[in-house]
C-alpha positions as CSV (number, residue, x, y, z in Angstrom):
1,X,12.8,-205.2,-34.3
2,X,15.6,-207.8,-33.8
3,X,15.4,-207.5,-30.2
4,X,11.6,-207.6,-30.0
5,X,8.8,-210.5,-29.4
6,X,5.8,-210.1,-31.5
7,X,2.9,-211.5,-30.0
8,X,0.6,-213.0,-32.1
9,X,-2.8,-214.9,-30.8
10,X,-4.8,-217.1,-32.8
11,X,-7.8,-219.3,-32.0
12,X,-6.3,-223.0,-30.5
13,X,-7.7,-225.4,-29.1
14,X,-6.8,-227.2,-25.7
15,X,-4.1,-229.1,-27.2
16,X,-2.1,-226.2,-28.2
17,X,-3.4,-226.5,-32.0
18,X,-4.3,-223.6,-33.8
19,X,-7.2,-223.6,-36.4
20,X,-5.4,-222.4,-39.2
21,X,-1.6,-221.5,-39.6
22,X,0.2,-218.1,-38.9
23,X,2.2,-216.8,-42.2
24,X,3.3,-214.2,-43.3
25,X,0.9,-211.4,-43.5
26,X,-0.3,-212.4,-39.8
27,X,3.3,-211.6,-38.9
28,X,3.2,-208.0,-40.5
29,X,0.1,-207.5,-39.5
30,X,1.8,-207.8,-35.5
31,X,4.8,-205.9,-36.5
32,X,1.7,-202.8,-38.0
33,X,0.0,-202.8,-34.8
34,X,2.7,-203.3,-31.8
35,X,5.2,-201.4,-34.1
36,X,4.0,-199.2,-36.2
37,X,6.4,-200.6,-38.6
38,X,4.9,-201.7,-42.2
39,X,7.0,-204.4,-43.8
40,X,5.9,-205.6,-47.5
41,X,4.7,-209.7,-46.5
42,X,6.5,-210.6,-49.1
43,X,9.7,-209.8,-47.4
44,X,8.8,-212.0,-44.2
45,X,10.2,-215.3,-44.8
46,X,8.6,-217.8,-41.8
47,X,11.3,-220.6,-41.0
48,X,10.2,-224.1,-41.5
49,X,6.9,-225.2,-42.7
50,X,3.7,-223.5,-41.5
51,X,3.2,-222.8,-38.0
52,X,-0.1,-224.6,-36.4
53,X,0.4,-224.7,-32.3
54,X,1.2,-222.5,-30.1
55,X,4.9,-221.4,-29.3
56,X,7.8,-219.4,-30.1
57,X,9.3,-219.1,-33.5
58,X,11.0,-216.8,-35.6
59,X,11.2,-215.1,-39.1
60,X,13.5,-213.8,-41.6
61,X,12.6,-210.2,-42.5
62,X,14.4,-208.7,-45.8
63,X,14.2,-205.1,-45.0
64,X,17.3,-204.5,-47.7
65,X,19.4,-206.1,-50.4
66,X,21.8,-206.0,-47.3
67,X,19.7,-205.6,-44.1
68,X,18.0,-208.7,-43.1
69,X,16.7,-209.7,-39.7
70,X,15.4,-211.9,-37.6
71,X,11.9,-211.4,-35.7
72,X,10.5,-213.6,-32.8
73,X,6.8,-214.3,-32.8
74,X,5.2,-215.6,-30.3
75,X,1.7,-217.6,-31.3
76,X,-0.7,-217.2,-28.1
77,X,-4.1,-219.1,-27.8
78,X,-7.5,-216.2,-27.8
């Protein structure tokens, strides 16, 4: 998963803003279907504040006490 880019598409409008914000259980819900991984969404950490526009960004994933990770995402407009 380190080496991967989720993609993840949410409604937006033509300004690049999305109605509504990606969090965390979008972001397992990516890794479930292009994956088949499943990762509790409580151990999905999204960096910075919530994500409203289109773009790349990434997340902390806890997998372990000593495995952690870091996922790219990108959010696409439907």
């Amino acid at each position: 998963l380190q080496n991967v880019m989720l993609k993840i598409g949410a409604k937006a409008g033509t300004s690049g803003k999305i109605f509504g914000s990606i969090n965390s259980l979008q972001i397992a819900e990516a890794i479930k279907a292009q994956y088949n991984f499943d990762i509790d969404r409580k151990k999905i950490i999204v960096d910075g504040e919530s994500i409203k526009e289109v773009g790349v960004y990434s997340a902390k994933v806890n997998l372990h006490k000593e495995i952690k990770l870091d996922v790219k995402f990108e959010v696409i407009a439907e």
